[in-house]
py3Dmol code that shows the C-alpha trace and the ligand (Angstrom):
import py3Dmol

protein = """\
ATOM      1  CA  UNK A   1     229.258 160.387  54.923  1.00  0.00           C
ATOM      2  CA  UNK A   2     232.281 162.227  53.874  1.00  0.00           C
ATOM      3  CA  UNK A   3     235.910 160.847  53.583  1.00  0.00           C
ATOM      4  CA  UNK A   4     239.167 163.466  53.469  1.00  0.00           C
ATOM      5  CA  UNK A   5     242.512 162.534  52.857  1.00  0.00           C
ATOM      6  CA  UNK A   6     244.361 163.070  56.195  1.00  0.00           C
ATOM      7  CA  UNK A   7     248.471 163.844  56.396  1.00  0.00           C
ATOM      8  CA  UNK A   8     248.363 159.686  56.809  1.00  0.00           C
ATOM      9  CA  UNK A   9     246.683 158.984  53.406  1.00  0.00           C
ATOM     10  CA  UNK A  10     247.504 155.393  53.955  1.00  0.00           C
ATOM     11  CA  UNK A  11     245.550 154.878  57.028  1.00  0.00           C
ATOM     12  CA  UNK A  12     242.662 156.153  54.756  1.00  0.00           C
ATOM     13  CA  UNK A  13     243.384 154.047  52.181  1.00  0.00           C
ATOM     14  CA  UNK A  14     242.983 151.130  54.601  1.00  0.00           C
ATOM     15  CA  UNK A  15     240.336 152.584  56.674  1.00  0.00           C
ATOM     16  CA  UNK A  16     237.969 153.367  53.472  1.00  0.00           C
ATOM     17  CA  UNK A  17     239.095 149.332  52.118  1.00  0.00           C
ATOM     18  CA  UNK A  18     238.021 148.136  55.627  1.00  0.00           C
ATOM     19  CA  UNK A  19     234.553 149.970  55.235  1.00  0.00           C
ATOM     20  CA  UNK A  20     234.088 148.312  51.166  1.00  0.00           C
ATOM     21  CA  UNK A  21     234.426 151.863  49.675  1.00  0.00           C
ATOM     22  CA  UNK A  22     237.087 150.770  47.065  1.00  0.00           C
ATOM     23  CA  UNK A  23     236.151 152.663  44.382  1.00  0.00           C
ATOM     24  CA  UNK A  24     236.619 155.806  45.704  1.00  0.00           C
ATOM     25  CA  UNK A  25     240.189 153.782  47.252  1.00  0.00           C
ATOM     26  CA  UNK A  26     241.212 154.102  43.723  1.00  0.00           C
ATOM     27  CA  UNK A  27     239.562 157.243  42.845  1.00  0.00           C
ATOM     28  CA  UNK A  28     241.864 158.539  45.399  1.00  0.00           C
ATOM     29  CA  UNK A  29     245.092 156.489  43.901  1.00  0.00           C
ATOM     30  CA  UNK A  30     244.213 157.774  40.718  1.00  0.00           C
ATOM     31  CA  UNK A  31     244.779 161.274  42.003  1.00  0.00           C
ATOM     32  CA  UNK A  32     247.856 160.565  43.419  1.00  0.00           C
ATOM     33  CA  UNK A  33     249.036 160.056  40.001  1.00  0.00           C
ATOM     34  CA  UNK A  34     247.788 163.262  38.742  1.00  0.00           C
ATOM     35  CA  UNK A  35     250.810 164.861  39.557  1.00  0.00           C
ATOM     36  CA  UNK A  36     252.105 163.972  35.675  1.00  0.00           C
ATOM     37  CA  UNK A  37     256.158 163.372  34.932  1.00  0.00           C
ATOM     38  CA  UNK A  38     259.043 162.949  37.345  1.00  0.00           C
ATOM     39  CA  UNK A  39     260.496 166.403  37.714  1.00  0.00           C
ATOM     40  CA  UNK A  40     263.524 167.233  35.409  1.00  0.00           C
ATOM     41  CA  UNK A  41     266.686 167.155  37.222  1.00  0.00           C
ATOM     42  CA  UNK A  42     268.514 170.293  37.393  1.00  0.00           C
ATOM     43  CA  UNK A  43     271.932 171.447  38.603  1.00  0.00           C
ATOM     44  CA  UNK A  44     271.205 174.607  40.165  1.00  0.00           C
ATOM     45  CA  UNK A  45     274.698 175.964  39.419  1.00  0.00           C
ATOM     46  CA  UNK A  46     276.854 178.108  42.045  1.00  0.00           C
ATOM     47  CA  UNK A  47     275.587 180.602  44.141  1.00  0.00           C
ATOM     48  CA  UNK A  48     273.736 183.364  41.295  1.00  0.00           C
ATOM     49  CA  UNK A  49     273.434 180.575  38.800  1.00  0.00           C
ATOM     50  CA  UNK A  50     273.263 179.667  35.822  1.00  0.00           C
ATOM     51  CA  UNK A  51     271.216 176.639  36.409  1.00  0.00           C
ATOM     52  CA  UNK A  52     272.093 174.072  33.891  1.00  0.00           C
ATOM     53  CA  UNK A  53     268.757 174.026  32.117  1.00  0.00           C
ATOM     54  CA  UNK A  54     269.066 177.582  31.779  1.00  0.00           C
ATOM     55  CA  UNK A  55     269.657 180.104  28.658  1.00  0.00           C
ATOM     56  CA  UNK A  56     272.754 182.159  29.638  1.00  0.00           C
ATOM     57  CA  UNK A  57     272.612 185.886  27.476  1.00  0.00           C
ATOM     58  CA  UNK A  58     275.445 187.390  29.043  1.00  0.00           C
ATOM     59  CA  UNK A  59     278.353 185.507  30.767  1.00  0.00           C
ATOM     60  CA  UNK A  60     280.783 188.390  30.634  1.00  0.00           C
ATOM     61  CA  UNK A  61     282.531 188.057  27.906  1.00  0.00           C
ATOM     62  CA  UNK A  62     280.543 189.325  24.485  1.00  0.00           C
ATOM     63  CA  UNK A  63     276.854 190.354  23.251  1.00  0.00           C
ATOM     64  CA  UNK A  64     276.451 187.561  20.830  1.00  0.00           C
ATOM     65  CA  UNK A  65     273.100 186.772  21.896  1.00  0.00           C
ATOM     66  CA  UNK A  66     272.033 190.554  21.752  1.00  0.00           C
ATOM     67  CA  UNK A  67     271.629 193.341  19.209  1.00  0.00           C
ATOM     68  CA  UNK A  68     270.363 196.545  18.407  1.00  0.00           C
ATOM     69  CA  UNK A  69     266.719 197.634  18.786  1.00  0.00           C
ATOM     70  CA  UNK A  70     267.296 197.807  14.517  1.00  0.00           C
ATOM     71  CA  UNK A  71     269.100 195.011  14.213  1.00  0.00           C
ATOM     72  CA  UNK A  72     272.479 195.522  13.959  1.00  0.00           C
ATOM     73  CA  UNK A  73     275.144 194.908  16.251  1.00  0.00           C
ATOM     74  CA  UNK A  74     275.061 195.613  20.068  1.00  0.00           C
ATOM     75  CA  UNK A  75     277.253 198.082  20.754  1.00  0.00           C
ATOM     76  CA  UNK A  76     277.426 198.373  24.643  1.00  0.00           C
ATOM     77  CA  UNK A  77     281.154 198.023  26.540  1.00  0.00           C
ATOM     78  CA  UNK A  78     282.151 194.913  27.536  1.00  0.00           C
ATOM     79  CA  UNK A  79     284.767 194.480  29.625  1.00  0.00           C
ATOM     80  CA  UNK A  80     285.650 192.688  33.099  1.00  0.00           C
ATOM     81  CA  UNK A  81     282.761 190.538  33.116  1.00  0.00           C
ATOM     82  CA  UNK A  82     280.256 193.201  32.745  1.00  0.00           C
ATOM     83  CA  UNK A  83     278.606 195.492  29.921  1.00  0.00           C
ATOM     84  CA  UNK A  84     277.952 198.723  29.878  1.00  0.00           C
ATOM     85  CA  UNK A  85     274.970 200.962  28.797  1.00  0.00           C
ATOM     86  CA  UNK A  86     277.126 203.925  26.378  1.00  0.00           C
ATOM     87  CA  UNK A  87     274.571 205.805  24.912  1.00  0.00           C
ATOM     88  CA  UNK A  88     274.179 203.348  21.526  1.00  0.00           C
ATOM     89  CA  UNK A  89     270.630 202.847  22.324  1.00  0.00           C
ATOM     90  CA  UNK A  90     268.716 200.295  24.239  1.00  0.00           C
ATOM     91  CA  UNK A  91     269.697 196.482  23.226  1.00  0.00           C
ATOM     92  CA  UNK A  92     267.325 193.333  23.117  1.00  0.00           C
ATOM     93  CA  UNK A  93     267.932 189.696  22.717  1.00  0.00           C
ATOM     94  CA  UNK A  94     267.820 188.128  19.669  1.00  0.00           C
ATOM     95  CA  UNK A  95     265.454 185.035  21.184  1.00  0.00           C
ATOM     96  CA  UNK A  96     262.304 185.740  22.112  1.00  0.00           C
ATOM     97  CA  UNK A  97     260.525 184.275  25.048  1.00  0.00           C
ATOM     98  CA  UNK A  98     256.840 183.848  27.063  1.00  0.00           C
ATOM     99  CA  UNK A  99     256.598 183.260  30.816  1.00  0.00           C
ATOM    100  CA  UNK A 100     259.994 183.360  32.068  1.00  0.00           C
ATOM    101  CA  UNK A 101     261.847 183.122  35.050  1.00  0.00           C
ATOM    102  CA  UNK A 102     264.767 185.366  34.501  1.00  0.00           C
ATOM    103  CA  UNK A 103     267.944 186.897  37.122  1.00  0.00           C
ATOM    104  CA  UNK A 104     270.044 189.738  36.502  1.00  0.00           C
ATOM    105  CA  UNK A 105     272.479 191.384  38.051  1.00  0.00           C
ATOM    106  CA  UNK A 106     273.221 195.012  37.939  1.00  0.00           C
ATOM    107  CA  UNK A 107     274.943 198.204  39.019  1.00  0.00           C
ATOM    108  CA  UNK A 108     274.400 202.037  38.992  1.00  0.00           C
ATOM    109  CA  UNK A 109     277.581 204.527  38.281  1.00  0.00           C
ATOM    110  CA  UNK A 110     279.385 204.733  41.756  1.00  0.00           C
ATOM    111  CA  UNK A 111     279.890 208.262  40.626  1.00  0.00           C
ATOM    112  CA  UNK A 112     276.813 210.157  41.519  1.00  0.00           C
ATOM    113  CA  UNK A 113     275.496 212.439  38.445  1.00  0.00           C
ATOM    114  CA  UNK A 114     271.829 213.805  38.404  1.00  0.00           C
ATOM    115  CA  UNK A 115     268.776 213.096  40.729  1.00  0.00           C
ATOM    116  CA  UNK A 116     265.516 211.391  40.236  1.00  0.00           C
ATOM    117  CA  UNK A 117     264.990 209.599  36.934  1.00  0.00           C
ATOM    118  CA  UNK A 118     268.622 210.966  36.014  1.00  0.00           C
ATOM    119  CA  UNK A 119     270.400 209.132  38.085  1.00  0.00           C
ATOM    120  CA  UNK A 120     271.467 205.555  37.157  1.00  0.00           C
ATOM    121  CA  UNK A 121     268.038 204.791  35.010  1.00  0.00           C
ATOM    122  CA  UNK A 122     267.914 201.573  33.180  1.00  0.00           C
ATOM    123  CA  UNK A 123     265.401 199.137  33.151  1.00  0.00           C
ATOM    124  CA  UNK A 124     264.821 195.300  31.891  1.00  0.00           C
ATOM    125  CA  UNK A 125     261.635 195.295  29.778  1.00  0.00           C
ATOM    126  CA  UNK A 126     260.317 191.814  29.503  1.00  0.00           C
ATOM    127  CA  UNK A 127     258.865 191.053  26.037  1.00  0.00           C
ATOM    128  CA  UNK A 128     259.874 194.493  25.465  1.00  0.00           C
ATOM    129  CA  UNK A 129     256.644 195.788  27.134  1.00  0.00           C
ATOM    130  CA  UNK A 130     256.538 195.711  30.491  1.00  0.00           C
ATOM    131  CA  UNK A 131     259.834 197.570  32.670  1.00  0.00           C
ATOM    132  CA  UNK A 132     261.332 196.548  35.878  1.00  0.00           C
ATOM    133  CA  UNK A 133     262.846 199.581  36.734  1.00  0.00           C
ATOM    134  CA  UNK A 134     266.582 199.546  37.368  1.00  0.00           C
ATOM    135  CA  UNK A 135     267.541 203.307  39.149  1.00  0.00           C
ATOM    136  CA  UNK A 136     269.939 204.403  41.388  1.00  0.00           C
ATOM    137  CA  UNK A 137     267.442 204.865  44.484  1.00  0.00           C
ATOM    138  CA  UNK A 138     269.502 204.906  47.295  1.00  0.00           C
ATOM    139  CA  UNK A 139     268.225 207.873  48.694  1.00  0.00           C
ATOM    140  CA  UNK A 140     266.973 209.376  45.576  1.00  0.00           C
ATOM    141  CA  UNK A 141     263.335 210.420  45.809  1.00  0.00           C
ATOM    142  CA  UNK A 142     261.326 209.945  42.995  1.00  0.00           C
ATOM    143  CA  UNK A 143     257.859 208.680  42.103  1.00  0.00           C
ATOM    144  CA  UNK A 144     257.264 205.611  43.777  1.00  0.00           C
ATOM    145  CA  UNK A 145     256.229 203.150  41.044  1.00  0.00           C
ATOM    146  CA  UNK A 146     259.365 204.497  39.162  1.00  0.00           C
ATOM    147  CA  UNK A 147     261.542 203.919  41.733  1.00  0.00           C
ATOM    148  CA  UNK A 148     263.833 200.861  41.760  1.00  0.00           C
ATOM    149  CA  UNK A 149     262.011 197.548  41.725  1.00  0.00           C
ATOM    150  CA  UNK A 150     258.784 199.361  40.056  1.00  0.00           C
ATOM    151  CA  UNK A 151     256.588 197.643  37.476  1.00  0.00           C
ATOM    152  CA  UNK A 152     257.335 201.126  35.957  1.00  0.00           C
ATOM    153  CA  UNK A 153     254.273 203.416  35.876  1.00  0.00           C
ATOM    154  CA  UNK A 154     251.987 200.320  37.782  1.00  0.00           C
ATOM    155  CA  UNK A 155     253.170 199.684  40.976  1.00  0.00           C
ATOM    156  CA  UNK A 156     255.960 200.319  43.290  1.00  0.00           C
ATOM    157  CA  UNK A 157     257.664 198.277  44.873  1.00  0.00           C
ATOM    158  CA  UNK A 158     257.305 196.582  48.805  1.00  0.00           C
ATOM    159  CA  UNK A 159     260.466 197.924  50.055  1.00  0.00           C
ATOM    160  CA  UNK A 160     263.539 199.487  49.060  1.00  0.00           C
ATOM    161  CA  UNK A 161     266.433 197.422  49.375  1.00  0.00           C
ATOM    162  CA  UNK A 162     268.651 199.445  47.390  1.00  0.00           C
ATOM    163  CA  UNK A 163     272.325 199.405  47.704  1.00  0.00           C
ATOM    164  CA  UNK A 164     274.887 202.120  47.153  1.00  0.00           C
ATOM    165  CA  UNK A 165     275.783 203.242  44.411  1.00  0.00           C
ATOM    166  CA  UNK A 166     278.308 200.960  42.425  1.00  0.00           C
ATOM    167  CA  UNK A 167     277.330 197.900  44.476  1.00  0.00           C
ATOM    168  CA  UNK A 168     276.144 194.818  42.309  1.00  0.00           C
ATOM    169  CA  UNK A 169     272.248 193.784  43.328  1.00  0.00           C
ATOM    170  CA  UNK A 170     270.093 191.391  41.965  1.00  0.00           C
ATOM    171  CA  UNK A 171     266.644 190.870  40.070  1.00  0.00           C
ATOM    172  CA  UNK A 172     265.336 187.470  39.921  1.00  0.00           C
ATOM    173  CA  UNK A 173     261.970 188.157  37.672  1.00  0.00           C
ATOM    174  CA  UNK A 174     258.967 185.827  37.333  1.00  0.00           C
ATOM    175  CA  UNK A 175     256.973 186.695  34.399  1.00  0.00           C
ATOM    176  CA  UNK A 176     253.705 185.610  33.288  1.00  0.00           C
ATOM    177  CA  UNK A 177     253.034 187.866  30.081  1.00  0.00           C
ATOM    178  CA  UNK A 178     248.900 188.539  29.562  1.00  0.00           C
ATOM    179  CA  UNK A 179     247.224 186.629  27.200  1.00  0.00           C
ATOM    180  CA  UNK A 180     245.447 188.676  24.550  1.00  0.00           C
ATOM    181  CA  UNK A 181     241.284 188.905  23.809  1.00  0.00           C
ATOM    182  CA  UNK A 182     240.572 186.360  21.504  1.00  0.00           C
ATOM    183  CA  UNK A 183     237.288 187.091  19.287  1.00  0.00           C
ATOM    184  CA  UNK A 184     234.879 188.008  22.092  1.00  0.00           C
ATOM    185  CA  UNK A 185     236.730 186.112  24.959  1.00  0.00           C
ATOM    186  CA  UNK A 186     238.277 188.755  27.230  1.00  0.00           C
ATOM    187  CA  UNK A 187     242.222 188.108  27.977  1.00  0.00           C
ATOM    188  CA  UNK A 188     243.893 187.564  30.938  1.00  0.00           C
ATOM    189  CA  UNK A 189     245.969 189.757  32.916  1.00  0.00           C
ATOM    190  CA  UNK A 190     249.601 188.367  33.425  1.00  0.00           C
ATOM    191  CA  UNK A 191     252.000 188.988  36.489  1.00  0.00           C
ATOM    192  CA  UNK A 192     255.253 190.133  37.639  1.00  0.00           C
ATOM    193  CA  UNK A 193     256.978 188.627  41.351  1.00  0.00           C
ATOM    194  CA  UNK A 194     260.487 189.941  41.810  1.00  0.00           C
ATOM    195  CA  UNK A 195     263.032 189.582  44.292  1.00  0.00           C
ATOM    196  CA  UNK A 196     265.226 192.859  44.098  1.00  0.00           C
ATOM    197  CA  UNK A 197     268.779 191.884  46.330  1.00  0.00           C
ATOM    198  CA  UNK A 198     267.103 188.483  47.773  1.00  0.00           C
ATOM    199  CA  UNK A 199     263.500 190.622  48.724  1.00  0.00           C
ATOM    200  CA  UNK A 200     260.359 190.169  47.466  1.00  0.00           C
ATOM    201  CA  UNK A 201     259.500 193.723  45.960  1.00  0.00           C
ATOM    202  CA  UNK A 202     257.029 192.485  43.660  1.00  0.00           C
ATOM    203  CA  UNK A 203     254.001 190.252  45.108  1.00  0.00           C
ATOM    204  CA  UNK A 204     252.658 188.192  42.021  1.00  0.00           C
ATOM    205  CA  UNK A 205     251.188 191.637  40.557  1.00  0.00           C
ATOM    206  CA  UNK A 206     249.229 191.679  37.591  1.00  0.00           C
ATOM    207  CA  UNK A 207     250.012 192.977  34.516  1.00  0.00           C
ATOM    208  CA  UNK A 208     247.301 193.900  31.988  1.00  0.00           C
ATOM    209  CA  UNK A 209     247.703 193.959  28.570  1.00  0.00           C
ATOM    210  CA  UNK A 210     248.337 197.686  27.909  1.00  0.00           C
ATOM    211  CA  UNK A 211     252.566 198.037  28.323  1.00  0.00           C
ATOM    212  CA  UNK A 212     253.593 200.648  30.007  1.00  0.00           C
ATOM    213  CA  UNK A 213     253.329 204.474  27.906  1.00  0.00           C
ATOM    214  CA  UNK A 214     257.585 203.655  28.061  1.00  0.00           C
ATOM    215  CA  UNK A 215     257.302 200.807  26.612  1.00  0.00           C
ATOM    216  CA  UNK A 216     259.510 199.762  23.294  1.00  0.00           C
ATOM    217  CA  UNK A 217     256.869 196.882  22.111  1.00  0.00           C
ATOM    218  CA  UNK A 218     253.506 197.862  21.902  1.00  0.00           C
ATOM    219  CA  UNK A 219     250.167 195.734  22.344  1.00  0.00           C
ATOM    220  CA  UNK A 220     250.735 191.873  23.329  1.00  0.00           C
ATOM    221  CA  UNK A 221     251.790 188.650  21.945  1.00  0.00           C
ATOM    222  CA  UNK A 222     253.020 184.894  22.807  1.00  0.00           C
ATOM    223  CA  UNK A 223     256.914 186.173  22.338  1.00  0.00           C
ATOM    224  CA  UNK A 224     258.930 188.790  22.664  1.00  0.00           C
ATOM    225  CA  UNK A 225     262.623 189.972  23.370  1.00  0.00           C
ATOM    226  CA  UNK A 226     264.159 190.529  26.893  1.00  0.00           C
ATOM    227  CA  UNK A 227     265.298 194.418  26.196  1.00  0.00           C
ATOM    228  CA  UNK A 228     267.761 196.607  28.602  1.00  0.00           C
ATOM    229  CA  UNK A 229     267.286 200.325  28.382  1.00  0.00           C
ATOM    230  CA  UNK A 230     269.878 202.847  27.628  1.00  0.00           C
ATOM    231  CA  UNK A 231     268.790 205.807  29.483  1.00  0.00           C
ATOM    232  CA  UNK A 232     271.869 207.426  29.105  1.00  0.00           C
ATOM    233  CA  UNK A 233     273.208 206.795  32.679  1.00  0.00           C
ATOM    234  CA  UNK A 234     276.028 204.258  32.167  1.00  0.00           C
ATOM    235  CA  UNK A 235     274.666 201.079  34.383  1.00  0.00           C
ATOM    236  CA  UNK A 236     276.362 197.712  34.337  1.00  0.00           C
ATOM    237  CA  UNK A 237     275.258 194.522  33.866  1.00  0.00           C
ATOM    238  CA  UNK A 238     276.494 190.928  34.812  1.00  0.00           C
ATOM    239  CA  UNK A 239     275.155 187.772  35.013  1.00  0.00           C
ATOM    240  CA  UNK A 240     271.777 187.112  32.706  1.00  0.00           C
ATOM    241  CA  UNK A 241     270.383 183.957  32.524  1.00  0.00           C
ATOM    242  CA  UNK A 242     266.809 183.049  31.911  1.00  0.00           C
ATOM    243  CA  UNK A 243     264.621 179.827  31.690  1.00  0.00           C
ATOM    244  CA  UNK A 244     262.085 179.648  30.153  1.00  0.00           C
ATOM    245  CA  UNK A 245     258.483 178.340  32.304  1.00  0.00           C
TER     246      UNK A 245
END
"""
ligand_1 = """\
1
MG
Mg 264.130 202.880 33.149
"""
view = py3Dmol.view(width=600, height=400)
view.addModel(protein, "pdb")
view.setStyle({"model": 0}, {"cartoon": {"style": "trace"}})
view.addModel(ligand_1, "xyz")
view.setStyle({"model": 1}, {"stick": {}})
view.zoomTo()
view.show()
């Protein structure tokens, strides 16, 4: 005879007790407790975060916690709450992180210049290996999994939710990086789930160990630095914060 917890564990509880089965009364209490820790409390902030238990890299007023892809200062514009990608080379954190939840906001030139992969290309590399495209694709054909949203070069995204040029959207990222072969044991592919203005765009997609042929970092590891592209097209930023999971 087989007992399941219903919605009303306690009437369980007292209907296995009634029927002598205690032990597996306190097998099932023992679960309960399973759950581990009280969860931390967190003040989720105003509306776009921070949360308070968050790392803030950009609050709009310097690039202190970013530099150079060699080191030196980060040389992007800063000014009115926002950087700017001038053609000084892609910039990366100077922290680096593992899983992540991370949210960005962003903006392509309101003046339209170029087509394609010309026009407003950026991108947020996590670990500096795999992209999240950032492109101007409101109505700009180009391939799909480069498109805005993209896992660039793996998959594109759900929908496009683009908004017009100059227009501030949003990335919230969830990233679980892959975890490498370790002497004979095959690794494990990682994943990407991104919201892209509030939408899901990316559905818990895996990421395999190979980066991306664009990508600054190659082959895997436990850490590595959040890196935005300079592609040449000058894109804004606002608004980074990350947590670490
Ligand atoms: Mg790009």
């Amino acid at each position: 005879m087989q007992y399941r917890i219903t919605s009303n564990r306690w009437l369980t509880y007292v209907a296995l007790a009634a029927l002598g089965i205690t032990g597996t009364t306190s097998i099932l209490l023992a679960a309960d407790k399973s759950s581990g820790a009280e969860p931390k409390v967190v003040d989720s902030g105003s509306a776009g975060g921070p949360p308070s238990d968050a790392i803030v890299l950009f609050d709009g007023k310097g690039l202190s916690k970013w530099q150079s892809m060699n080191g030196g200062d980060a040389k992007w514009v800063v000014a009115d709450g926002f950087m700017t990608v001038n053609k000084t080379g892609s910039i990366r954190t100077k922290e680096e992180f593992g899983d992540v939840q991370l949210h960005i906001e962003w903006a392509s030139p309101s003046e339209v210049k170029g087509d394609g992969q010309g026009r407003g290309n950026s991108g947020v590399y996590m670990q500096g290996r795999y992209e999240i495209q950032v492109l101007d694709s409101y109505n700009n054909k180009t391939y799909f999994n480069g498109q805005a949203g993209a896992f660039y070069g793996h998959f594109a995204p759900l929908v496009n939710v683009s908004k017009k040029p100059g227009e501030w959207q949003t990335y919230e990222i969830i990233f679980h990086a892959p975890k490498p072969s370790v002497e004979g044991k095959g690794g494990e592919p990682g994943s990407f789930t991104v919201f892209h203005n509030g939408v899901l765009v990316q559905d818990h997609v895996p990421i395999q160990a190979e980066p991306t042929t664009a990508a600054e970092f190659k082959g895997t590891g436990q850490k590595g630095p959040l890196i935005l592209q300079d592609h040449g097209n000058p894109v804004r930023f606002r608004n980074v914060w990350i947590r670490s999971l």
